[in-house]
N, C-alpha and C positions, 0 to 999 in steps of 0.2 A: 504494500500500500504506500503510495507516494502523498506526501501532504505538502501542502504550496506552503511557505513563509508568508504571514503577513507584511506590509510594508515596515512594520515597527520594529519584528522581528530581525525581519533583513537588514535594516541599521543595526541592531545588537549587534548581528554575526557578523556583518563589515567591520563594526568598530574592533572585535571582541578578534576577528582575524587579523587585523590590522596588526593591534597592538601585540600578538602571539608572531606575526613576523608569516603567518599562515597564508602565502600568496597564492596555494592552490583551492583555496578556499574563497578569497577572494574573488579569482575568475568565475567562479560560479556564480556570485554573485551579480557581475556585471552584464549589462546586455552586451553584445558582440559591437554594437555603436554605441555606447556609453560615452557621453558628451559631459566633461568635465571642463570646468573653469575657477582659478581659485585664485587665491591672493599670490603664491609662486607660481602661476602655469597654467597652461592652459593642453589641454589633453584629447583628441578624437581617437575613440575605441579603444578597447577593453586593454589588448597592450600596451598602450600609450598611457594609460591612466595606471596599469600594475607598474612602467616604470618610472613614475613620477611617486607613485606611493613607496618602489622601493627606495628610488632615493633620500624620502624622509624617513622612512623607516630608520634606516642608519642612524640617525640621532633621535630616534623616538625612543622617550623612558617609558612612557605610560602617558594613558588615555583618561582623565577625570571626568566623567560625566557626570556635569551637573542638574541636566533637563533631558528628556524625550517628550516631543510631542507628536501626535501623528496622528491627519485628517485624511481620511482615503488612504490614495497614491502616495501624499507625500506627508514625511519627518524631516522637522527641524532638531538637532541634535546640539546642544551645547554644552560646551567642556575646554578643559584646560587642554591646553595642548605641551604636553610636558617633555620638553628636549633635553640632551647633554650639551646645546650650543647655546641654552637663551633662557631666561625665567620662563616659565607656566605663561604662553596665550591663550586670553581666554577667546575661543573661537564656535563661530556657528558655521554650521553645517546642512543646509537642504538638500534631501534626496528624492527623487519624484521614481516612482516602479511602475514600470510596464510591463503585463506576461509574465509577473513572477520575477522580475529583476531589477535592480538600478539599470536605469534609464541617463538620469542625469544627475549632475554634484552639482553644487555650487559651496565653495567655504570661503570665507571673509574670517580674516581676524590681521591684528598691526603687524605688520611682517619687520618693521624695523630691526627689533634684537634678532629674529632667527635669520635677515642677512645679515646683519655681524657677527653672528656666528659662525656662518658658514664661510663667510670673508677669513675671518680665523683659521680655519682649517683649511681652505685652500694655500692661503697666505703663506 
């Protein structure tokens, strides 16, 4: 018996693989054109979007969530965004699901510290 994820759901299991470093889990996640857009980047389809997630992954400590809301299709999701390069941003997160998948992203939070962060390390 196969059971569909709610949209609420499916932010859980993004955040929850996110933060576990779980990018085979993530694609599942994703629709095949998953149209992402965010404060670092901007992403068409599902590879595009795992390699910009893995690149933050790299300096992701943990995921605080502070909020889930979720009307239909779509969760707004907010939480800290906790790196090794930059204090805790607090950031938001829309995901809208189609068919059983993230469809689209959208995240906003102050990207100031995490590019000096990453200025740092590349540096």
């Amino acid at each position: 018996m196969t059971t569909t994820k709610t949209p609420r759901e499916l932010a859980e299991t993004y955040f929850t693989a996110w933060e576990a470093g779980d990018f085979e889990t993530l694609r599942r996640l994703l629709a095949d054109d998953v149209d992402f857009v965010g404060t670092l980047g901007r992403a068409s389809g599902a590879e595009e979007a795992l390699a910009g997630l893995r690149r933050m992954g790299r300096v992701l400590e943990r995921i605080d969530v502070k909020a889930r809301v979720a009307e239909g299709a779509e969760v707004i999701t907010w939480f800290d965004l906790c790196s090794s390069i930059a204090p805790p941003a607090p950031t938001a997160n829309w995901m809208h699901v189609e068919h059983g998948r993230i469809a689209r992203i959208r995240v906003t939070f102050d990207p100031r510290e995490q590019l000096a962060g990453f200025a740092k390390l590349s540096g």
